[in-house]
C-alpha positions as CSV (number, residue, x, y, z in Angstrom):
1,X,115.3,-149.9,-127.3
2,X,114.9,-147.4,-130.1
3,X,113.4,-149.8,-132.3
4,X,110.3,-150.4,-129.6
5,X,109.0,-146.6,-130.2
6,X,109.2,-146.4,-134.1
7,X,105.7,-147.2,-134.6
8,X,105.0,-144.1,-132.2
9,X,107.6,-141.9,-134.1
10,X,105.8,-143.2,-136.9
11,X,102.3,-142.2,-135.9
12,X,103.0,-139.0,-135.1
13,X,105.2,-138.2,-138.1
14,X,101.9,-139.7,-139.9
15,X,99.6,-136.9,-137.9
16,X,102.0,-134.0,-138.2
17,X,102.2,-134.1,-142.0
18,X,98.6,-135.0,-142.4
19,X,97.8,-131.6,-140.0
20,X,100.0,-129.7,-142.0
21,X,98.7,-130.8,-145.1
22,X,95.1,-129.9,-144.0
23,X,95.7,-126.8,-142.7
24,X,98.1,-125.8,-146.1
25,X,94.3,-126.6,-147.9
26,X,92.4,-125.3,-146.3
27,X,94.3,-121.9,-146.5
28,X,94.8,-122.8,-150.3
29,X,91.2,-123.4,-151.1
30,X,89.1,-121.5,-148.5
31,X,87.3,-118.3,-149.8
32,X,88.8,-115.1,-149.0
33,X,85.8,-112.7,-148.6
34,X,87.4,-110.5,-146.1
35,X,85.2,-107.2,-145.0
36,X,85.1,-104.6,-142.0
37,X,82.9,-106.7,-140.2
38,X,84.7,-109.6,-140.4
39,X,88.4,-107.5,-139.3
40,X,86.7,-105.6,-136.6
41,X,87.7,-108.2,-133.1
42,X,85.1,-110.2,-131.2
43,X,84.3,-109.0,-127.7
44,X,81.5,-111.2,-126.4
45,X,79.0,-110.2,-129.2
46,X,79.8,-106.4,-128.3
47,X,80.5,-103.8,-130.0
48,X,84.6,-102.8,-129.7
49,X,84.7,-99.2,-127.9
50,X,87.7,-97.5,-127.1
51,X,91.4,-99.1,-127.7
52,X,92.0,-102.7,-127.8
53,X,95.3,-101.6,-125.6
54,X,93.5,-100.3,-122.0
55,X,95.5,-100.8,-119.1
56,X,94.9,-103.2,-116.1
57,X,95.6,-101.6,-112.7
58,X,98.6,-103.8,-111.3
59,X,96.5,-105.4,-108.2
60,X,95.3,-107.6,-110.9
61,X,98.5,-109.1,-111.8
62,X,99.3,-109.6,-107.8
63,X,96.5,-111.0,-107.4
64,X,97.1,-113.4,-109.8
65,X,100.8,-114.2,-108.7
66,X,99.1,-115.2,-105.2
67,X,96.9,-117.1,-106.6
68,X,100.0,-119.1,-108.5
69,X,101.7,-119.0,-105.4
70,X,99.4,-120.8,-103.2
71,X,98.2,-123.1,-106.1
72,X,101.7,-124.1,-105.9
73,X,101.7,-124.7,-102.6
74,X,98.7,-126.9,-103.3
75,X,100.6,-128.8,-105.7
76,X,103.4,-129.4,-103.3
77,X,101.2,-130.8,-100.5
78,X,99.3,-133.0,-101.9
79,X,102.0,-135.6,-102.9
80,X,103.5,-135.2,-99.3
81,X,100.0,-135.3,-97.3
82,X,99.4,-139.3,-99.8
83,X,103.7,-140.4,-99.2
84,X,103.6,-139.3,-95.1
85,X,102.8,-142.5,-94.2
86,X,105.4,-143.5,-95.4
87,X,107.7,-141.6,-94.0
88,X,106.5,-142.6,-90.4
89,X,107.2,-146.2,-91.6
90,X,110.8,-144.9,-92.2
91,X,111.2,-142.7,-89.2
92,X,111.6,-139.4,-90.9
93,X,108.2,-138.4,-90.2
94,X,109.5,-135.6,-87.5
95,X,112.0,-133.7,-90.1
96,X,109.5,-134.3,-93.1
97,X,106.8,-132.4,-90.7
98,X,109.6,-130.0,-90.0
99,X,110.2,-129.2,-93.1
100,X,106.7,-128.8,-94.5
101,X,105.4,-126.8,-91.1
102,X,108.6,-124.3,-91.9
103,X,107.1,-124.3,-95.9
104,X,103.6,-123.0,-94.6
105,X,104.9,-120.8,-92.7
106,X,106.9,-119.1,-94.8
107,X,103.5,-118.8,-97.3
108,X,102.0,-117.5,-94.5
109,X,104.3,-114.8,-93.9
110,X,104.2,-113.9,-97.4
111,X,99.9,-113.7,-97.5
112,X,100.2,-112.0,-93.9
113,X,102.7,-108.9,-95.4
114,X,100.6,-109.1,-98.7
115,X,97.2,-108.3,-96.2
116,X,99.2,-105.7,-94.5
117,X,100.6,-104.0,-98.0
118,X,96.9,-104.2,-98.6
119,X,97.1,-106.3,-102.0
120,X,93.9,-107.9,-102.0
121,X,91.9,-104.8,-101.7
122,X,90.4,-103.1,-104.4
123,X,88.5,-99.9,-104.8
């Protein structure tokens, strides 16, 4: 069985030393020319004002760990909502809805107390 994959194992050693070796020249070879333009970071073709360590109110990382949630929640009902027929076929179609219903609403809960905490409002 191990024998089947050795070309792979061989392919990717093969890519992995030739990447290395590229990169190793390239940092060998390429010009250093280093300024204060060059060091200064790249906003969007602006000019840097002000820190580069501003803080971010916290409403933007819970907004973003809803979004994760519910993405989630995506990625768990698709692959039930394309197999359900199959589980009418095996007569655990009642349980299987039980069990998803009780899923959504506990989703639910959570965006209903994130509403009321007022989370998705910003000033």
């Amino acid at each position: 069985m191990f024998s089947d994959f050795i070309p792979l194992y061989i392919q990717m050693l093969i890519a992995l030393g030739l990447s290395m070796t590229l990169l190793k020249a390239a940092e060998l070879i390429g010009p250093r020319r280093l300024n204060r333009v060059k060091r200064t970071p790249y906003e969007s073709g602006m000019d840097p004002i002000g820190s580069a360590r501003e803080r971010y109110s916290v409403k933007f990382y819970l907004v973003a760990m809803i979004f994760i949630v519910f993405d989630v929640e995506v990625v768990f009902m698709y692959p039930w909502a394309v197999s359900f027929h199959d589980f009418i076929d095996a007569g655990a179609a009642v349980g299987v809805m039980t069990v998803v219903i009780l899923f959504t609403v506990i989703l639910a809960i959570g965006l209903l107390y994130d509403i009321k905490k007022g989370g998705l409002e910003f000033e």
